[in-house]
Every structure is written in C-alpha cells, then in structure tokens.
C-alpha positions as CSV (number, residue, x, y, z in Angstrom):
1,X,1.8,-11.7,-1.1
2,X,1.0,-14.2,-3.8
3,X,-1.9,-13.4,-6.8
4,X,-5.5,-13.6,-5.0
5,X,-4.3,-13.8,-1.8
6,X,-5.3,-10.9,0.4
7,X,-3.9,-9.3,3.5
8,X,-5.6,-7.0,6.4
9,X,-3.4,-4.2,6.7
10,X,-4.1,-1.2,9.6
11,X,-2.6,2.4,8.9
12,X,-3.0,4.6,11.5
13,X,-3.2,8.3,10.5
14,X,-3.2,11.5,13.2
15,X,-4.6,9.3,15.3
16,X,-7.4,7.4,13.5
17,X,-7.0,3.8,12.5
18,X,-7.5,3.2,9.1
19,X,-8.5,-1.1,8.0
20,X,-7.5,-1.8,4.4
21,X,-7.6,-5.4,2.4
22,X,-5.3,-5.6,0.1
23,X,-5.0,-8.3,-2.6
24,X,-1.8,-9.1,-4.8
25,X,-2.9,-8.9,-9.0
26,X,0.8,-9.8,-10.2
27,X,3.8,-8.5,-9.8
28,X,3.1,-4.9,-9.2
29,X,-0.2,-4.0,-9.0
30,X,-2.6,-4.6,-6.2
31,X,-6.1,-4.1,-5.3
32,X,-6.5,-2.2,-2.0
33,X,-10.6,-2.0,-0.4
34,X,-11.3,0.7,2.5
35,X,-14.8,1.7,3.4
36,X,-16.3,-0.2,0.6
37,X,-14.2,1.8,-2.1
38,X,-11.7,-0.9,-4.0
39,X,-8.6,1.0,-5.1
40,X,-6.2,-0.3,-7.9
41,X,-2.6,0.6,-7.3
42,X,0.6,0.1,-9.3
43,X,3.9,-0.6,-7.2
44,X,7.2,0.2,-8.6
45,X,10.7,-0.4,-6.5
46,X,12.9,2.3,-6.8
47,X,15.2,2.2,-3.9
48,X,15.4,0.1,-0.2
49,X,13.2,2.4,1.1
50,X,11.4,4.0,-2.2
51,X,8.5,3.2,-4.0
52,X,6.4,5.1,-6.5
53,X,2.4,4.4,-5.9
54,X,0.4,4.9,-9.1
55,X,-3.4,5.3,-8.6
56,X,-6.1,6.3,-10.7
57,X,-3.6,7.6,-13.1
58,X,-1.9,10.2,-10.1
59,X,1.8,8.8,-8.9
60,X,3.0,9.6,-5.5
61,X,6.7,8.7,-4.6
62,X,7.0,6.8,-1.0
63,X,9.3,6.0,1.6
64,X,8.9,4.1,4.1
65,X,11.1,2.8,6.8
66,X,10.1,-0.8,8.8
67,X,10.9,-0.7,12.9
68,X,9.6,-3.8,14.3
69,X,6.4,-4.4,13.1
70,X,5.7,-1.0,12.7
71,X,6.4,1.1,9.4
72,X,7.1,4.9,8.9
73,X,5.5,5.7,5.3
74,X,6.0,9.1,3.8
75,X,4.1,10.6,1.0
C-alpha cells in the first residue's frame, strides 16, 4: 500500500467475518477502522513469515502464512 491509500481487508474469525479499512501512514505504521473504532498499528518485519504488531502501546508477535489468496495469521 502507498501513504493515504486505503485497502478493504476481511478476516474471518471462528466463523464470523470481520471488514476492516486499512490505510498506509508511512513505512510502518497503519491506520486500521472496524466498527467505527480507528486503530493505529506499528508494523515491524522480523522474518518471511514474522511480524511484530504494536498497538496502543501492547506488541503482539505474528505469523502468518499466504495460500492463494487466503492467509493463515497467528497471534
């Protein structure tokens, strides 16, 4: 994504869909909306498939793996 360009991204979650916008700030950091709540994240790489999510001061380490068009994310 380039900065103010914004993307319409569905998770789906034990069975519920989940519809988020998510804009590009710079480099790393993002802006993600879901049920009219607008979320600030920080993105940093750390491997092919690992990423640590910082939000709201709490980080969370990721990894997600892409099949297709789909995408296995683990928190």
């Amino acid at each position: 994504m380039t900065p103010r360009v914004g993307s319409k991204v569905e998770l789906r979650y034990r069975g519920n869909a989940y519809v988020l916008h998510v804009c590009c700030l710079g480099a790393s950091a993002y802006r993600v909306e879901v049920d009219g709540a607008r979320i600030d994240v920080g993105a940093e790489v750390l491997g092919r498939f690992e990423r640590r999510l910082t939000m709201g001061g709490t980080t969370h380490r990721i990894v997600t793996i892409a099949d297709g068009v789909d995408h296995l994310v683990e928190i």
